[in-house]
CHARMM internal coordinates of N, CA and C (Angstrom, degrees):
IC EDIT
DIST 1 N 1 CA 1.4461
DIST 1 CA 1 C 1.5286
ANGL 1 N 1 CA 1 C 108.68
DIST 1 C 2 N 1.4656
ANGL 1 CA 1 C 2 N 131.32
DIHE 1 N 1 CA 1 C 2 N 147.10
DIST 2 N 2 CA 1.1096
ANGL 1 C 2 N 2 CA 160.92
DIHE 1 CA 1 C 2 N 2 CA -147.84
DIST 2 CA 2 C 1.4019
ANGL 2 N 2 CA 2 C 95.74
DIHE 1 C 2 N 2 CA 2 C -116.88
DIST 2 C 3 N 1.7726
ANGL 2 CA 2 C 3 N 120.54
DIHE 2 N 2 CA 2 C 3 N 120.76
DIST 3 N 3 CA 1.2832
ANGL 2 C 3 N 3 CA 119.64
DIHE 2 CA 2 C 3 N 3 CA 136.31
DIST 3 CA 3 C 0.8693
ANGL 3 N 3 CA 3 C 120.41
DIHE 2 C 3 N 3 CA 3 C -79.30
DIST 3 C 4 N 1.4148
ANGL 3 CA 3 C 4 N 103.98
DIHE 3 N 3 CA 3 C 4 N 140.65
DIST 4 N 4 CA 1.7868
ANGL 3 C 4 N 4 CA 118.27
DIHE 3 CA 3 C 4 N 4 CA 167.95
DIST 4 CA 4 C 1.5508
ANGL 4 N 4 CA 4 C 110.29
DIHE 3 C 4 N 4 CA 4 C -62.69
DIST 4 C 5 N 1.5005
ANGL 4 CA 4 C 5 N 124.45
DIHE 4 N 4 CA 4 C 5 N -36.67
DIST 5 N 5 CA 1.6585
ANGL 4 C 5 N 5 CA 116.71
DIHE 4 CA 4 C 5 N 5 CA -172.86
DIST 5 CA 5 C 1.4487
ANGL 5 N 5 CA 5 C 99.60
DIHE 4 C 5 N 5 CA 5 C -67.95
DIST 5 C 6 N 1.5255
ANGL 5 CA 5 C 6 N 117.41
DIHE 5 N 5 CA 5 C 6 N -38.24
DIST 6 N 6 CA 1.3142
ANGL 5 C 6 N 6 CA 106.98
DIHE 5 CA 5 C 6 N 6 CA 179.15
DIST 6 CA 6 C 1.4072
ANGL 6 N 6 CA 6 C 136.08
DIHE 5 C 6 N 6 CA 6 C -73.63
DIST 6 C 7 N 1.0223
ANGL 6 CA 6 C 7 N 102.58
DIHE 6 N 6 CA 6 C 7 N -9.47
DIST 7 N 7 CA 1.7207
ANGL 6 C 7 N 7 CA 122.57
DIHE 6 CA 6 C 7 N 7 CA -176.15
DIST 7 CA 7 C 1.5282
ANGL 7 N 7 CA 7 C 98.11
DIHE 6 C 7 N 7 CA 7 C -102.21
DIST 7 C 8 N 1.2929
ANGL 7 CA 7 C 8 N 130.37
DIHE 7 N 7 CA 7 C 8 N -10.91
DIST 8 N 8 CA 2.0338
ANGL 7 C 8 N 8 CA 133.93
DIHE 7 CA 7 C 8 N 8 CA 171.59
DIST 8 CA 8 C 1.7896
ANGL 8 N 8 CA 8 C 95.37
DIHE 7 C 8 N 8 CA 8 C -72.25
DIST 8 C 9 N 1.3236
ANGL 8 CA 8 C 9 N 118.89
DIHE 8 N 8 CA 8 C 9 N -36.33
DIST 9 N 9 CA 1.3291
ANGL 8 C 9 N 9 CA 119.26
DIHE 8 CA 8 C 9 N 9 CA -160.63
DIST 9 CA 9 C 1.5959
ANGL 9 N 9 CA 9 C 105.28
DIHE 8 C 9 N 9 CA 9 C -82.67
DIST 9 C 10 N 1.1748
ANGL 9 CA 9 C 10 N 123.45
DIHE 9 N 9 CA 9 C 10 N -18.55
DIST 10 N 10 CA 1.5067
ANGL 9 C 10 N 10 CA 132.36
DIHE 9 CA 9 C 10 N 10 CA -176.37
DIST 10 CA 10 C 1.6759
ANGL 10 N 10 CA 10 C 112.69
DIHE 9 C 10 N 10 CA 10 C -76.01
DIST 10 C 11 N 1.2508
ANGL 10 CA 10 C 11 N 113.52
DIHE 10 N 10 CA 10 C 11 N 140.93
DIST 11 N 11 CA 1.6293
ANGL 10 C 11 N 11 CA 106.04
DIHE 10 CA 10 C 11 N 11 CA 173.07
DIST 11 CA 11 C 1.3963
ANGL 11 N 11 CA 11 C 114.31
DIHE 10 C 11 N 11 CA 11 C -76.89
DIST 11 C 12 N 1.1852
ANGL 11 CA 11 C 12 N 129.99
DIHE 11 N 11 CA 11 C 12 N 163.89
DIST 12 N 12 CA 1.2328
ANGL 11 C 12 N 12 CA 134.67
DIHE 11 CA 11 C 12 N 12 CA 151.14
DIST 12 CA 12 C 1.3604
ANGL 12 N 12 CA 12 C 136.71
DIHE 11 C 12 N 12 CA 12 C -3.74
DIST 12 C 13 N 1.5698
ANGL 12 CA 12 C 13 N 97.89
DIHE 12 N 12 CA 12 C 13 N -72.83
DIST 13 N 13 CA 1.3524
ANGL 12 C 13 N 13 CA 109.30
DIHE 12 CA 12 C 13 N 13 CA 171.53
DIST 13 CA 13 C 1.6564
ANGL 13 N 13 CA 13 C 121.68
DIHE 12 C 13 N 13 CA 13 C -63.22
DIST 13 C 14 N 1.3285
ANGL 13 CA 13 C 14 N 107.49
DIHE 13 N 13 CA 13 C 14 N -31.73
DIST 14 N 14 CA 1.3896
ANGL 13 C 14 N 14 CA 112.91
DIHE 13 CA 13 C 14 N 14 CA 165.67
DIST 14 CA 14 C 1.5134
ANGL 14 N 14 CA 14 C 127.39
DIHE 13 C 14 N 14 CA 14 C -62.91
DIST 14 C 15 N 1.3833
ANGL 14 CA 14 C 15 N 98.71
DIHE 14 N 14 CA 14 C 15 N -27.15
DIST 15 N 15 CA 1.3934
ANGL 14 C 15 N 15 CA 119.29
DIHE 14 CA 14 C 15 N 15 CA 179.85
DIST 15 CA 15 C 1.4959
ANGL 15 N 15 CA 15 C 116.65
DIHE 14 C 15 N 15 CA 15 C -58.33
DIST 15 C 16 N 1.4234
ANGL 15 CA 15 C 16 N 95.69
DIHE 15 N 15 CA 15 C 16 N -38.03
DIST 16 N 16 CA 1.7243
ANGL 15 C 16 N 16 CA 127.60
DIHE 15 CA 15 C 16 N 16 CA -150.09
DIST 16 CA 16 C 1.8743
ANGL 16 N 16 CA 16 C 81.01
DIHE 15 C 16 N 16 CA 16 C -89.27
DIST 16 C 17 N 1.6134
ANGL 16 CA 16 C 17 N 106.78
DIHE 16 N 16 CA 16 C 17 N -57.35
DIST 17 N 17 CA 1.9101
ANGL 16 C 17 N 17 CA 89.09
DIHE 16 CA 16 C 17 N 17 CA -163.94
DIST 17 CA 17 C 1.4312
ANGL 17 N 17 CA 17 C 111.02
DIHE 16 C 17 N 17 CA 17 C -72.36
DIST 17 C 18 N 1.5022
ANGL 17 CA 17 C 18 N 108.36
DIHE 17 N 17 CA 17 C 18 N 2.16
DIST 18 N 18 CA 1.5951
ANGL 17 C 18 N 18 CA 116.54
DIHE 17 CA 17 C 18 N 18 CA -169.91
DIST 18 CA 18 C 1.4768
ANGL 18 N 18 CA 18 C 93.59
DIHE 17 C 18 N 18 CA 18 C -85.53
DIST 18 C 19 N 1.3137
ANGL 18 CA 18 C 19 N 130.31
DIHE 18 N 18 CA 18 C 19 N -33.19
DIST 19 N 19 CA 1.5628
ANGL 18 C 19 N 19 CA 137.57
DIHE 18 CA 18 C 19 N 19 CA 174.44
DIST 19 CA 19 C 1.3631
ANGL 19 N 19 CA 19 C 112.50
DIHE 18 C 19 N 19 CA 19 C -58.82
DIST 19 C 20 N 0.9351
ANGL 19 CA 19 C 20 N 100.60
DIHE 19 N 19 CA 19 C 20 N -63.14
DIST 20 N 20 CA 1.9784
ANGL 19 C 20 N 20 CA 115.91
DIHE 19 CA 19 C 20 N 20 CA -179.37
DIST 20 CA 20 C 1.5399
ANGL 20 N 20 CA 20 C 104.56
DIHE 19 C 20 N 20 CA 20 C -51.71
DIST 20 C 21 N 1.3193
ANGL 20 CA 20 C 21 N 138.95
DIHE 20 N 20 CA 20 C 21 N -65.61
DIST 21 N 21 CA 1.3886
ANGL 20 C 21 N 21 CA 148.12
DIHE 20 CA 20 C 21 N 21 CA 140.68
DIST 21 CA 21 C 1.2288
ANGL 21 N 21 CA 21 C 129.95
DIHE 20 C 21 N 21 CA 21 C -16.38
DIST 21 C 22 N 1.5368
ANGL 21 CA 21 C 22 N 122.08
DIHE 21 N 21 CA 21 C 22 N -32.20
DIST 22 N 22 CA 1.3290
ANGL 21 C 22 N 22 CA 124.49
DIHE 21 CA 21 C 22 N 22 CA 156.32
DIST 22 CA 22 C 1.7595
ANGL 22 N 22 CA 22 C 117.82
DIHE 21 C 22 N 22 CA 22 C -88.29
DIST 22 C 23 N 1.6218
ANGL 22 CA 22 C 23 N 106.80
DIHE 22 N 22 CA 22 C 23 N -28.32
DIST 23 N 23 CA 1.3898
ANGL 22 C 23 N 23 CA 97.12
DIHE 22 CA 22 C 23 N 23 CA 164.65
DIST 23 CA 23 C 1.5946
ANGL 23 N 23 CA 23 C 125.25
DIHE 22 C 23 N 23 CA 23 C -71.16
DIST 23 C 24 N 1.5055
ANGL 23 CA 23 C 24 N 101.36
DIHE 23 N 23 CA 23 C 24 N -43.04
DIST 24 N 24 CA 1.8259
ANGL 23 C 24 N 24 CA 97.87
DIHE 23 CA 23 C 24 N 24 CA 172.01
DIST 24 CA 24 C 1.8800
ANGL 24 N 24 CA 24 C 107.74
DIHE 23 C 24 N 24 CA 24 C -52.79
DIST 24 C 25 N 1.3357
ANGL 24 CA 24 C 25 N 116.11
DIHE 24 N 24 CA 24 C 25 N -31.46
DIST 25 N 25 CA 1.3689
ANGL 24 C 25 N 25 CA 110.21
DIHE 24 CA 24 C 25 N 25 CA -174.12
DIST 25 CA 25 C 1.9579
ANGL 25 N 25 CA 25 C 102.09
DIHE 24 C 25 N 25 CA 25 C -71.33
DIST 25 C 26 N 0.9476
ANGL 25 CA 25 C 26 N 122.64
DIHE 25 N 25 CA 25 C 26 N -65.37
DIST 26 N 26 CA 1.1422
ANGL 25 C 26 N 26 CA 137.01
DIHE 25 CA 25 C 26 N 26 CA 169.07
DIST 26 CA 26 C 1.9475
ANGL 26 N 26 CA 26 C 106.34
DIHE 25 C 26 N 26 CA 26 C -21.04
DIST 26 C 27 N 1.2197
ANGL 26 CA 26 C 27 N 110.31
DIHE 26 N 26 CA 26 C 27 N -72.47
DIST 27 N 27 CA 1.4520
ANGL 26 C 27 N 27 CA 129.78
DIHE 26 CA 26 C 27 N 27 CA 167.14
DIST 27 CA 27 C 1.3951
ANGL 27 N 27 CA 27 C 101.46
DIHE 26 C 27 N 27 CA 27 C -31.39
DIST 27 C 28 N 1.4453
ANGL 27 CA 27 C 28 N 136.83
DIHE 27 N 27 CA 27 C 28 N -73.57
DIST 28 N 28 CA 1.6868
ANGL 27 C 28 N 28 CA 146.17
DIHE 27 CA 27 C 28 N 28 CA 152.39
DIST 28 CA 28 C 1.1667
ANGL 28 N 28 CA 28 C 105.46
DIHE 27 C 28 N 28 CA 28 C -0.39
DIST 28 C 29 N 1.3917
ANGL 28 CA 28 C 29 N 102.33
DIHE 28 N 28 CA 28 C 29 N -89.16
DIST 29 N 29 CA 1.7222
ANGL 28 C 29 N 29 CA 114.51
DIHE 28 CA 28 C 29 N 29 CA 166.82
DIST 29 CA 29 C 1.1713
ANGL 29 N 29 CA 29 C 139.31
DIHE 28 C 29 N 29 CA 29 C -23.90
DIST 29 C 30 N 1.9251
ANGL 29 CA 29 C 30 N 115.17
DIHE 29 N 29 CA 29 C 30 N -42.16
DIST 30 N 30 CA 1.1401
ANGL 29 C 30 N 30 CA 91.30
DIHE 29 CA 29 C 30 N 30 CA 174.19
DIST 30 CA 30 C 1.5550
ANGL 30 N 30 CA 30 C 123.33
DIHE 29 C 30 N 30 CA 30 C -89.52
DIST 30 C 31 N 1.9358
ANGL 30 CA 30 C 31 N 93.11
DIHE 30 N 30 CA 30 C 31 N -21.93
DIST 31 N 31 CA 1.0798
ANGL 30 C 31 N 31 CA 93.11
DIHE 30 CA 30 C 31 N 31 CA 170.39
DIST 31 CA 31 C 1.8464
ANGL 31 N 31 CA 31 C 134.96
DIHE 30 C 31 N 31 CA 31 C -52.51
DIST 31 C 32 N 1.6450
ANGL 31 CA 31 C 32 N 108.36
DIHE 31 N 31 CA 31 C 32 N -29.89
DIST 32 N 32 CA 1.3447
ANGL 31 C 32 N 32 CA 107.48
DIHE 31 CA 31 C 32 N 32 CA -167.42
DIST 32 CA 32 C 2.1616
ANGL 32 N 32 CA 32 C 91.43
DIHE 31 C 32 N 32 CA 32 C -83.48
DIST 32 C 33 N 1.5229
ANGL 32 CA 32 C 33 N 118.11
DIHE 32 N 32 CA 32 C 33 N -11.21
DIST 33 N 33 CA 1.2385
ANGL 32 C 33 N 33 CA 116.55
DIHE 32 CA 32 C 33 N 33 CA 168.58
DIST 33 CA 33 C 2.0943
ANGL 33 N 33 CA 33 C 126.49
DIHE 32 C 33 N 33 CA 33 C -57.84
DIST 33 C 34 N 1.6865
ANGL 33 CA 33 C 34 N 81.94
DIHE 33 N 33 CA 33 C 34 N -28.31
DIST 34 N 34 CA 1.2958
ANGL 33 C 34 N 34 CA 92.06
DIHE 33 CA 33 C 34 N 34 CA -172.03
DIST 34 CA 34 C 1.3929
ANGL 34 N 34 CA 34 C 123.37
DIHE 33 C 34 N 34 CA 34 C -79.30
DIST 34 C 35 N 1.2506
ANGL 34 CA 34 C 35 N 110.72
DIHE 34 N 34 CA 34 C 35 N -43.92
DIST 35 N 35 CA 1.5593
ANGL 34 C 35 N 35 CA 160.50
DIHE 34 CA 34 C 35 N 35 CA 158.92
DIST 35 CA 35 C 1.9739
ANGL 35 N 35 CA 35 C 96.76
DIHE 34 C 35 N 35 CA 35 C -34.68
DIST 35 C 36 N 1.1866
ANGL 35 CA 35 C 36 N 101.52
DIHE 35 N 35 CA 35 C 36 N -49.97
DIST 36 N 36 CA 1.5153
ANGL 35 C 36 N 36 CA 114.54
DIHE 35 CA 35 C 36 N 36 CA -170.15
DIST 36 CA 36 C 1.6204
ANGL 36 N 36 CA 36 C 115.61
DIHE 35 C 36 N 36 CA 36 C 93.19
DIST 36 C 37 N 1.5936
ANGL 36 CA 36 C 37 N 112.58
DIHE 36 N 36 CA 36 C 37 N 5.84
DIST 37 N 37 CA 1.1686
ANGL 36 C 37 N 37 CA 108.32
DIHE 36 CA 36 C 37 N 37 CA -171.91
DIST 37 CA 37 C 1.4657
ANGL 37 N 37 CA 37 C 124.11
DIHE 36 C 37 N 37 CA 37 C -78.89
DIST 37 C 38 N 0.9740
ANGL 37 CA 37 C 38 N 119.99
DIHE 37 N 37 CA 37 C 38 N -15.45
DIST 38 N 38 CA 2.0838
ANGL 37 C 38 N 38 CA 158.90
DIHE 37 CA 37 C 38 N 38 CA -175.15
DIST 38 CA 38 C 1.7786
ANGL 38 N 38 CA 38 C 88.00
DIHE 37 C 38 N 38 CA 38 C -48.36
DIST 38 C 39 N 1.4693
ANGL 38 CA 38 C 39 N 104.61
DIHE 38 N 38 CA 38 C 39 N 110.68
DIST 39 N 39 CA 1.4760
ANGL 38 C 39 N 39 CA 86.27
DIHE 38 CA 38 C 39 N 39 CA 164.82
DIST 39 CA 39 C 1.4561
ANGL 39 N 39 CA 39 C 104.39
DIHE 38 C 39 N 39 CA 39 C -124.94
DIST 39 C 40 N 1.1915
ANGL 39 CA 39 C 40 N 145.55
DIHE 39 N 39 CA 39 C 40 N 10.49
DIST 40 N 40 CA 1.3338
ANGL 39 C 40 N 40 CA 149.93
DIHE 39 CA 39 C 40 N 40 CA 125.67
DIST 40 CA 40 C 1.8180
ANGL 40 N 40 CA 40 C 136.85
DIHE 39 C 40 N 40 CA 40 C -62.79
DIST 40 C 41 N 0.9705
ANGL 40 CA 40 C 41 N 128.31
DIHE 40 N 40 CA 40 C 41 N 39.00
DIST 41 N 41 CA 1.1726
ANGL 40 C 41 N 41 CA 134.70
DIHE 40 CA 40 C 41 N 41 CA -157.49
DIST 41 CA 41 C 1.6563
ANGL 41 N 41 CA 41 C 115.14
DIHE 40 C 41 N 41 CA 41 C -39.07
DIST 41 C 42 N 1.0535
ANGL 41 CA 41 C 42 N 93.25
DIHE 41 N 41 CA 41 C 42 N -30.24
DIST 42 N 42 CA 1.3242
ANGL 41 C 42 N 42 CA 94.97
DIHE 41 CA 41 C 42 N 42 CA 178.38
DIST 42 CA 42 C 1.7584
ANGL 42 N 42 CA 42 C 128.61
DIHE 41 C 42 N 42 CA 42 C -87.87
DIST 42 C 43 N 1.6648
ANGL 42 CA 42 C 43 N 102.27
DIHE 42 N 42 CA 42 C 43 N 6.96
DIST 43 N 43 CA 1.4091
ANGL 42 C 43 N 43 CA 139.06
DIHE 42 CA 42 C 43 N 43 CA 129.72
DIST 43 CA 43 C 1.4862
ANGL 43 N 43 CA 43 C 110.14
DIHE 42 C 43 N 43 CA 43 C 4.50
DIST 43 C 44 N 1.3693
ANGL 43 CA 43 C 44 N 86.48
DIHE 43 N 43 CA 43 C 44 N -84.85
DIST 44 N 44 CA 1.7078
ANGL 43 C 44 N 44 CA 111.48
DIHE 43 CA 43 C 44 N 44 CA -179.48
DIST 44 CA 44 C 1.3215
ANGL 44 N 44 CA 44 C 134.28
DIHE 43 C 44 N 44 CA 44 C -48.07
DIST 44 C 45 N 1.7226
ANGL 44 CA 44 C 45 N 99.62
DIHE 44 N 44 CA 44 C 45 N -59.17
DIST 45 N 45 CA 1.6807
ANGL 44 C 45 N 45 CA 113.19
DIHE 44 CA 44 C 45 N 45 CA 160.62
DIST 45 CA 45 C 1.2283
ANGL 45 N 45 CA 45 C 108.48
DIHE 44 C 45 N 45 CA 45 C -50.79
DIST 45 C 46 N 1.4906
ANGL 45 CA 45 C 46 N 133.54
DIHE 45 N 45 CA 45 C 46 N -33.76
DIST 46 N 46 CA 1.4514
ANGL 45 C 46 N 46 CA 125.47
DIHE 45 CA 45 C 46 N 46 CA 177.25
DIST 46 CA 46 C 1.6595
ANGL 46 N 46 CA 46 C 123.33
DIHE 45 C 46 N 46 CA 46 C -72.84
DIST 46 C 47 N 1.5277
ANGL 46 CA 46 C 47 N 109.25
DIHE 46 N 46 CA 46 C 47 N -46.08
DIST 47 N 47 CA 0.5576
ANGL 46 C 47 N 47 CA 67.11
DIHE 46 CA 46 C 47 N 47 CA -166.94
DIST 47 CA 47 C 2.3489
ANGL 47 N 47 CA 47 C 118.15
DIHE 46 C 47 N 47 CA 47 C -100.75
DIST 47 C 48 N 1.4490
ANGL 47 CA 47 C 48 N 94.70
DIHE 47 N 47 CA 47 C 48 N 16.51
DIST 48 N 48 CA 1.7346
ANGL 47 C 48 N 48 CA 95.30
DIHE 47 CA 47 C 48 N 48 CA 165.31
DIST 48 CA 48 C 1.5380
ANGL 48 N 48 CA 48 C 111.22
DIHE 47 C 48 N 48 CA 48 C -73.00
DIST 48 C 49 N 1.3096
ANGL 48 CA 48 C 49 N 120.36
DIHE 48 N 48 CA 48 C 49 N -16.87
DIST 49 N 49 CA 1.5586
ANGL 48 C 49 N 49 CA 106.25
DIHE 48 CA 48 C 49 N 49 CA 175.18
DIST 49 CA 49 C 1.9835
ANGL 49 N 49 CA 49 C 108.19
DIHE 48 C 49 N 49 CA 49 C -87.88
DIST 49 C 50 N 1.0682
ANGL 49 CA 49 C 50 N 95.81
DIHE 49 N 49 CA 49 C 50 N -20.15
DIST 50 N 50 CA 1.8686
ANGL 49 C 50 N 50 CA 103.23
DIHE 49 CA 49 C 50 N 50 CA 169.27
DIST 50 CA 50 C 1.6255
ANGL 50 N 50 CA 50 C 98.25
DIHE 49 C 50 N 50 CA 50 C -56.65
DIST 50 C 51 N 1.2377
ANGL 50 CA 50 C 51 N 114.79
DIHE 50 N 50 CA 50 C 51 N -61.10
DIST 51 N 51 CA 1.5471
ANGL 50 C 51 N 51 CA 115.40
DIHE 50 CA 50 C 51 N 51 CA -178.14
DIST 51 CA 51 C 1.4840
ANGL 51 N 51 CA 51 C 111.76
DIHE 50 C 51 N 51 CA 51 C -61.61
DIST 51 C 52 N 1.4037
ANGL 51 CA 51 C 52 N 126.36
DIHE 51 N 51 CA 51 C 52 N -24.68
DIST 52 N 52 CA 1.2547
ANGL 51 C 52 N 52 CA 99.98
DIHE 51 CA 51 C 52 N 52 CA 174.59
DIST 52 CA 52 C 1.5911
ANGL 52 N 52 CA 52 C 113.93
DIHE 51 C 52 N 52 CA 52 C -87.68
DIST 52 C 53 N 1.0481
ANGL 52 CA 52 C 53 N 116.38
DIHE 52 N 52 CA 52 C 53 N -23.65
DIST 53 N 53 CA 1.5657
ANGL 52 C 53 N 53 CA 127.44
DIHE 52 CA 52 C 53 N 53 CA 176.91
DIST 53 CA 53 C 1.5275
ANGL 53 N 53 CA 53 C 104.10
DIHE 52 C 53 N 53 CA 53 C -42.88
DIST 53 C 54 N 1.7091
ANGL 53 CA 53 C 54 N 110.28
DIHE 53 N 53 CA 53 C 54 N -46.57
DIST 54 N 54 CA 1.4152
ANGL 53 C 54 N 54 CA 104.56
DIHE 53 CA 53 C 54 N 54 CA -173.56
DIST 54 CA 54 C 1.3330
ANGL 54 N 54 CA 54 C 114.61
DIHE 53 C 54 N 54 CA 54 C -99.95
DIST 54 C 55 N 1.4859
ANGL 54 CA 54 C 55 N 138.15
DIHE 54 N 54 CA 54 C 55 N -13.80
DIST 55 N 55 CA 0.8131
ANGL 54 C 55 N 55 CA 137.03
DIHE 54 CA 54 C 55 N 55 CA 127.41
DIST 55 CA 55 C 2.0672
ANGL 55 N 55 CA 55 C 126.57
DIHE 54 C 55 N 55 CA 55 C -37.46
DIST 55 C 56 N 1.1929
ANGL 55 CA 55 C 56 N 107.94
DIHE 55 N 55 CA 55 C 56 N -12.04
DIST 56 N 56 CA 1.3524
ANGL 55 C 56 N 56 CA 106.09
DIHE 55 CA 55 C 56 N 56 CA -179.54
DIST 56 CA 56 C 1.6889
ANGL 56 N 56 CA 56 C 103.88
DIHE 55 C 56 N 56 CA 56 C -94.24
DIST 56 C 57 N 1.3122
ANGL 56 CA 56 C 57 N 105.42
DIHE 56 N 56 CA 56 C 57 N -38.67
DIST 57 N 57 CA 1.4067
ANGL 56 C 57 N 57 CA 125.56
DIHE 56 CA 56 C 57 N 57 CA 178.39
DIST 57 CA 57 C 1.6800
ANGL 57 N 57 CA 57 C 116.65
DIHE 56 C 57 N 57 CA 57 C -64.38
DIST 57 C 58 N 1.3890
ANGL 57 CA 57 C 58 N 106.08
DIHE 57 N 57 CA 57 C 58 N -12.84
DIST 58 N 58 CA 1.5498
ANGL 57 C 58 N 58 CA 113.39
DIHE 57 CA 57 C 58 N 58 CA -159.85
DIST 58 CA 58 C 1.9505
ANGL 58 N 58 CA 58 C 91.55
DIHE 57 C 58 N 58 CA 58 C -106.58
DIST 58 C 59 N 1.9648
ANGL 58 CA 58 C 59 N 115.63
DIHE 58 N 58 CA 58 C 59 N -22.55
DIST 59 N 59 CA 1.3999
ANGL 58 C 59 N 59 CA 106.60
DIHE 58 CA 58 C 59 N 59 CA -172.66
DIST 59 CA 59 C 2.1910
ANGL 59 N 59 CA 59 C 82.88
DIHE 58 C 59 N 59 CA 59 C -95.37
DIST 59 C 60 N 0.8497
ANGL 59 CA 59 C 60 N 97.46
DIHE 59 N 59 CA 59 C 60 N -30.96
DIST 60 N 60 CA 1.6584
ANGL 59 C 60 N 60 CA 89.32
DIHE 59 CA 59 C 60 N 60 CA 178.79
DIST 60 CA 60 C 1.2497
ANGL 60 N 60 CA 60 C 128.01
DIHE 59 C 60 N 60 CA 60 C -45.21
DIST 60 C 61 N 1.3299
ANGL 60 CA 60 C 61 N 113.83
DIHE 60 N 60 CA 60 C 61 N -35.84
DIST 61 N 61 CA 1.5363
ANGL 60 C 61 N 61 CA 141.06
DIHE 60 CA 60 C 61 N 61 CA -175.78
DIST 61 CA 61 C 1.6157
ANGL 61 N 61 CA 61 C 96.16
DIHE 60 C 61 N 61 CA 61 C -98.64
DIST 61 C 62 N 1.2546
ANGL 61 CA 61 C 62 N 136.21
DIHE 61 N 61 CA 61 C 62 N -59.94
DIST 62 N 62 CA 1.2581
ANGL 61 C 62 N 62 CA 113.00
DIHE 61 CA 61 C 62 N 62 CA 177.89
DIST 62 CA 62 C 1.6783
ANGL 62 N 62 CA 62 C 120.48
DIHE 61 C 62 N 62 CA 62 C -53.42
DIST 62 C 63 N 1.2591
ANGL 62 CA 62 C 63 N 126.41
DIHE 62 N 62 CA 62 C 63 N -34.07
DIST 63 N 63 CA 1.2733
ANGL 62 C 63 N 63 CA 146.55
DIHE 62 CA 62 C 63 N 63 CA -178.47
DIST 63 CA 63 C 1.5514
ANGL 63 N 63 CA 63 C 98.24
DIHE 62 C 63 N 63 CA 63 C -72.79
DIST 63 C 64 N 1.0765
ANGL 63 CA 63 C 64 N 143.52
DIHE 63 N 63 CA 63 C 64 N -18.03
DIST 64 N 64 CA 0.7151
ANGL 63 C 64 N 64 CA 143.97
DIHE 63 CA 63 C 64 N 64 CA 161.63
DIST 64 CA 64 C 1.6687
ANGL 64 N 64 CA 64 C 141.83
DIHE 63 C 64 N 64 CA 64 C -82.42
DIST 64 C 65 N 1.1110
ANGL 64 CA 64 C 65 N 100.63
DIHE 64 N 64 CA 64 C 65 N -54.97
DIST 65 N 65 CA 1.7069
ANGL 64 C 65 N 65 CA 115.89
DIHE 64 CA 64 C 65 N 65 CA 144.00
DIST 65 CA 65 C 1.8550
ANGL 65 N 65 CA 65 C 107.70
DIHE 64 C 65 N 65 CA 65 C -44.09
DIST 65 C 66 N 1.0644
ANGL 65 CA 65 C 66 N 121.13
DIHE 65 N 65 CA 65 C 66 N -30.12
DIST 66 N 66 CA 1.5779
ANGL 65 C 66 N 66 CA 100.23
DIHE 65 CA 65 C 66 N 66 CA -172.50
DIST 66 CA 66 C 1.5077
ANGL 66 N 66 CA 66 C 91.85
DIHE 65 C 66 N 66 CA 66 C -101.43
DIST 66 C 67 N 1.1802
ANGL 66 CA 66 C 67 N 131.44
DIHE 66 N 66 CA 66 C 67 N -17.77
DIST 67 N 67 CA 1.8545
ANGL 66 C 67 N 67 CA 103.71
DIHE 66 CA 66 C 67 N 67 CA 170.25
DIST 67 CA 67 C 1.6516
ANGL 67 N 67 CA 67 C 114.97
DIHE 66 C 67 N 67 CA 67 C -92.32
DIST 67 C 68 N 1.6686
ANGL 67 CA 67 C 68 N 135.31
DIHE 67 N 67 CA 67 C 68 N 22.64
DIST 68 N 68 CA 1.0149
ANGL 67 C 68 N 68 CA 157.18
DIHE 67 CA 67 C 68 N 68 CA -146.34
DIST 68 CA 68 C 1.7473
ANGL 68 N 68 CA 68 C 79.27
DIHE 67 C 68 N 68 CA 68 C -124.82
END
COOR INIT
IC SEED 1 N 1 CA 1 C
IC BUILD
């Protein structure tokens, strides 16, 4: 699981390969879900709400830069 204070301190672009990195992980997942190999299921729920966390952090910071 992903802090949010720690993910405020990251730039953008970091933000952005931290996205891509949780989707290839995610992708893993479902694949090893399909497969039957998944022995955490709840894997998954973790880790698409990780992506929105930093995805939430990435409109926070843009929203932010435009009232700056």
């Amino acid at each position: 699981m992903l802090k949010v204070t720690e993910l405020k301190e990251l730039s953008a672009e970091e933000l952005n390969e931290k996205v891509n990195v949780l989707k290839k992980g995610l992708m893993q997942l479902r694949f090893q879900h399909k497969t039957g190999k998944l022995e955490r299921h709840s894997a998954l729920k973790e880790a698409k709400r990780d992506i929105a966390r930093v995805k939430t952090v990435i409109t926070e910071k843009k929203k932010g830069e435009k009232k700056s």
